[in-house]
C-alpha positions in Angstrom: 173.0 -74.9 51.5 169.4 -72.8 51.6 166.6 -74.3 49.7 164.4 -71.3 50.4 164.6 -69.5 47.5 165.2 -65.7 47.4 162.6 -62.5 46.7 164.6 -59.7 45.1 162.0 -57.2 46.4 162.9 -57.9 50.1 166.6 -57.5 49.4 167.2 -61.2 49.9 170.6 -62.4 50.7 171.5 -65.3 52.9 174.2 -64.9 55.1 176.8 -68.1 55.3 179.7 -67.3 57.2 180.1 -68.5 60.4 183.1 -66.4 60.8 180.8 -62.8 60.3 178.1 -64.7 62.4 180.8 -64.8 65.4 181.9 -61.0 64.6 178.8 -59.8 65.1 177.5 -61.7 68.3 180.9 -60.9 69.2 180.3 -57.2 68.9 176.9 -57.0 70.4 178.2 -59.1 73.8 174.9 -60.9 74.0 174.4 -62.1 77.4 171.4 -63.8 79.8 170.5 -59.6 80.6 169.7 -58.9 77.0 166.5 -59.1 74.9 167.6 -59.0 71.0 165.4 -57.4 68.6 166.5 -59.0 65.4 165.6 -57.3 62.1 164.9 -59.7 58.7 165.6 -62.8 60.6 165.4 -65.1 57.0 166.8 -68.5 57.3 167.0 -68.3 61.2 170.9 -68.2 60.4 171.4 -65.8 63.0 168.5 -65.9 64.8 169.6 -69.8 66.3 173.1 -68.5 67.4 171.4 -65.4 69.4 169.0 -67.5 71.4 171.3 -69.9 73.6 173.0 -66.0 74.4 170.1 -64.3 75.0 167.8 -64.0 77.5 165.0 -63.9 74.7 165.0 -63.1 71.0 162.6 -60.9 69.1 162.4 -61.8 65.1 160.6 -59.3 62.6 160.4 -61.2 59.4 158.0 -59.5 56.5 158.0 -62.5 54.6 155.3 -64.7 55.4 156.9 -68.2 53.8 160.2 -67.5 56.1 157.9 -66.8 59.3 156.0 -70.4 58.7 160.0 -72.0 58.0 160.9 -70.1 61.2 157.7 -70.7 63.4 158.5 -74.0 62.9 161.9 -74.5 63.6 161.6 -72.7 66.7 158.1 -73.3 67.7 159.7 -75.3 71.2 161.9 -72.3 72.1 160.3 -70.4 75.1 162.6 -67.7 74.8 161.8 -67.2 71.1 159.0 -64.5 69.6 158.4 -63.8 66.1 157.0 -61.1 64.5 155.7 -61.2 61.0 155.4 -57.2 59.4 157.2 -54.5 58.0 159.8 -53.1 61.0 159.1 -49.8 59.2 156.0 -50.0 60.7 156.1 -51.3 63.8 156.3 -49.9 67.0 159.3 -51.9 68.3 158.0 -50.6 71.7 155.2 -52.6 72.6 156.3 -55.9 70.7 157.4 -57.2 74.4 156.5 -57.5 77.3 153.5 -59.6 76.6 151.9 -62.3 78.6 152.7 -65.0 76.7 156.0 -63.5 76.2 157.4 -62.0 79.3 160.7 -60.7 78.3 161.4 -57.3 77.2 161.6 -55.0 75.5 164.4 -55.6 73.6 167.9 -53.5 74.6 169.8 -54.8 71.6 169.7 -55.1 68.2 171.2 -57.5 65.8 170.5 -57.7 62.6 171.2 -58.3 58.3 169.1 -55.6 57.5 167.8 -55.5 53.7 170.1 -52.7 52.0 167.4 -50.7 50.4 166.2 -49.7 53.6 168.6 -48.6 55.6 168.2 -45.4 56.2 164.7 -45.5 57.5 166.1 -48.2 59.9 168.6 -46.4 61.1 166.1 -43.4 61.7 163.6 -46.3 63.8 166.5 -47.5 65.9 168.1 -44.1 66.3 165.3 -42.0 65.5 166.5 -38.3 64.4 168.4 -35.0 64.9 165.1 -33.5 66.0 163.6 -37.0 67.7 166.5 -38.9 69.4 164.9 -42.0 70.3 163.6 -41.5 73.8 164.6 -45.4 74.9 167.9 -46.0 73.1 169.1 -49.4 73.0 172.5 -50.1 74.6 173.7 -51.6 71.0 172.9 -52.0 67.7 175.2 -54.3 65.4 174.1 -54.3 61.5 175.6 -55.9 58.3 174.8 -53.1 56.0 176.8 -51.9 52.7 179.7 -51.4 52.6 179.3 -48.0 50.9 176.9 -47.1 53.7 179.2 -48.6 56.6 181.8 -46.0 55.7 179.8 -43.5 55.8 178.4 -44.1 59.0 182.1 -44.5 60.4 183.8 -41.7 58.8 186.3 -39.4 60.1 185.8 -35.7 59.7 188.2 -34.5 56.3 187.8 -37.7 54.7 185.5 -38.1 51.3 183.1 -40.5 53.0 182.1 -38.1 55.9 178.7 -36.3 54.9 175.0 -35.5 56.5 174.8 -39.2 57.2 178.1 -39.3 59.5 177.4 -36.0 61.0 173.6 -36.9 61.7 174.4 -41.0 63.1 177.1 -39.8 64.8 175.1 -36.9 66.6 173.4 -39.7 67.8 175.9 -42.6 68.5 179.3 -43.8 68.5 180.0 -46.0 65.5 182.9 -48.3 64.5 183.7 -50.8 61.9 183.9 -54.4 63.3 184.4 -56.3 59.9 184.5 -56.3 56.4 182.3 -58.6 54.6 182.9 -59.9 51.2 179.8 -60.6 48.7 181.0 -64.7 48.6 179.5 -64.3 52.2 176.2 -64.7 51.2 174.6 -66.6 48.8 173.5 -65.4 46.4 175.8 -62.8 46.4 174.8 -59.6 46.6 176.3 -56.8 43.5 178.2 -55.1 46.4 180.7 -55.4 49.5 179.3 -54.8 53.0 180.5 -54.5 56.5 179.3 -55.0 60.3 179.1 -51.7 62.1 178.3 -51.5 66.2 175.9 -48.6 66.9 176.5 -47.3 70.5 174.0 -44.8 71.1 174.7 -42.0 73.8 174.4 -38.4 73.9 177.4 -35.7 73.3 178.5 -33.5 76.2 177.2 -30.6 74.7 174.0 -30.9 72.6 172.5 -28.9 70.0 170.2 -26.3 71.8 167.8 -26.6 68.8 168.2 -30.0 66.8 166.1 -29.1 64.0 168.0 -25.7 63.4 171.4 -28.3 63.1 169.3 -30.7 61.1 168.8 -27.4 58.5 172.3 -26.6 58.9 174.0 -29.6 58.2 171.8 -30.4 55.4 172.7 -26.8 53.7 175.8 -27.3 54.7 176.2 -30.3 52.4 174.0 -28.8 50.2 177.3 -28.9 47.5 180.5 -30.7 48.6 182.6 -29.1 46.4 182.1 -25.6 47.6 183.5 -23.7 50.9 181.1 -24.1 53.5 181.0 -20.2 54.1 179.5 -20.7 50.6 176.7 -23.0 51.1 175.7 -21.1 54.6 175.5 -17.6 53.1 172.0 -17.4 52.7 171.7 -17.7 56.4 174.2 -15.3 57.5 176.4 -13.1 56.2 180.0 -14.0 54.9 182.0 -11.3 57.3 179.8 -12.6 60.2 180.2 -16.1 59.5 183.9 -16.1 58.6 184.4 -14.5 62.3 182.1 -17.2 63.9 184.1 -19.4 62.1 187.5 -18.4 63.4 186.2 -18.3 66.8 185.2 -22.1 66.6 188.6 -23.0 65.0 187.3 -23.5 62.2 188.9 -22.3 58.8 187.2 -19.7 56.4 188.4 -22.2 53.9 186.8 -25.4 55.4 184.4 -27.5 53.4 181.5 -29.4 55.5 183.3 -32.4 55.7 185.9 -30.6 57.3 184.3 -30.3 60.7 183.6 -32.3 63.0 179.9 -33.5 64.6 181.0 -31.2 67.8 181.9 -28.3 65.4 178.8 -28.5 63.7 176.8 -28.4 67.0 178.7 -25.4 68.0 178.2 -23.8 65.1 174.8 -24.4 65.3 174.4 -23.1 68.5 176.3 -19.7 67.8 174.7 -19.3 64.7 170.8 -19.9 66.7 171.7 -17.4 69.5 172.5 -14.6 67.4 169.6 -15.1 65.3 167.8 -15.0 69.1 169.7 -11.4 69.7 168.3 -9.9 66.5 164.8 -11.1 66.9 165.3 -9.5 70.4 166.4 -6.5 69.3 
């Protein structure tokens, strides 16, 4: 179907279902109000069903043989930029506006994001515990592994749910729109992956100092196997923590997947305002 050949060190895989194509426009509800910031454009699979939707399309493509296929298929689209770098490294930001662009910036994102990245993308589109992003867009749809997608979607006392879930979740509401088989792409990739919608918003009661839950989650999961009250003793004591444990509803016995992202919020709170009393005292 695709006589552009593949470059494994871009994580490479060409999309070819129409019916995952359709899932995920479906899931980002594209309309004449959006700007699309699409990530790894490729082949322009994507990329040519977004545009008639959108009111304009942003493309970030790294590789410079796809831009030139893709400047040139599109170069009579007015509602069409491309952007040739690393999206790493780019400050999505200020890629529109622009004068000879006027559309902007982009409030969605669409994308089949290379796999080996994906956690520093999510940090770009999400940013962090610490450094929400300051502009979130209203969605993000992404075709990532399926390893990864159940992570992101995981339900508190299941074996997928880790720092990933608590710390994406923090930041947005995230649900599984399909599964995607490896056939779906050609070539096919050595793993199954999944479309995910990204609905970025904040929780009605927010961490009080986001870096302090950053450090607690990631102690927290420091060792899965082991009782929370376990991996936290370093930072409080096991009497005091079992109480502030019981208080939150919480058991002594609980393990970090056990609690949920508003449990580990509240415990981060507690746990930084009496640290505050004995500093004060």
């Amino acid at each position: 179907m695709f006589s552009q050949r593949t470059r494994k060190r871009f994580g490479q895989h060409w999309l070819t279902s129409e019916k995952v194509l359709h899932a995920m426009l479906e899931a980002a509800a594209v309309t004449r109000q959006d700007c699309v910031l699409e990530i790894g454009a490729g082949t322009g699979v994507l990329t040519k069903w977004l545009m008639p939707l959108a009111d304009a399309v942003v493309a970030v493509e790294i590789d410079w043989d796809l831009c030139r296929r893709l400047q040139n298929q599109f170069a009579q689209v007015d509602n069409f930029r491309l952007v040739q770098g690393d999206v790493l490294g780019l400050d999505l930001g200020a890629i529109a506006p622009a004068k000879d662009f006027p559309f902007g910036p982009p409030n969605k994102v669409v994308a089949n994001i290379p796999y080996y990245i994906t956690g520093p993308i999510l940090e770009t589109l999400l940013g962090s515990l610490a450094t929400p992003n300051p502009n979130p867009y209203d969605t993000i749809v992404l075709l990532v592994q399926k390893e990864v997608a159940e992570r992101l979607y995981a339900k508190p006392g299941t074996k997928a749910f880790g720092a990933l879930s608590v710390r994406v979740q923090y930041l947005a509401a995230c649900r599984l729109v399909c599964p995607v088989p490896a056939k779906a792409f050609r070539p096919p990739p050595k793993v199954d992956s999944a479309v995910v919608q990204l609905t970025p918003r904040p929780l009605a009661t927010p961490a009080v100092d986001p870096e302090g839950l950053n450090q607690l989650v990631t102690l927290g999961f420091r060792s899965k196997r082991k009782m929370l009250r376990n991996n936290l003793k370093g930072i409080c004591d096991r009497d005091s923590l079992t109480t502030l444990m019981t208080q939150l509803g919480i058991a002594d016995t609980a393990r970090a997947e056990d609690l949920s992202v508003d449990q580990w919020v509240a415990l981060a709170n507690q746990l930084g305002q009496g640290n505050k009393n004995l500093e004060e005292s």
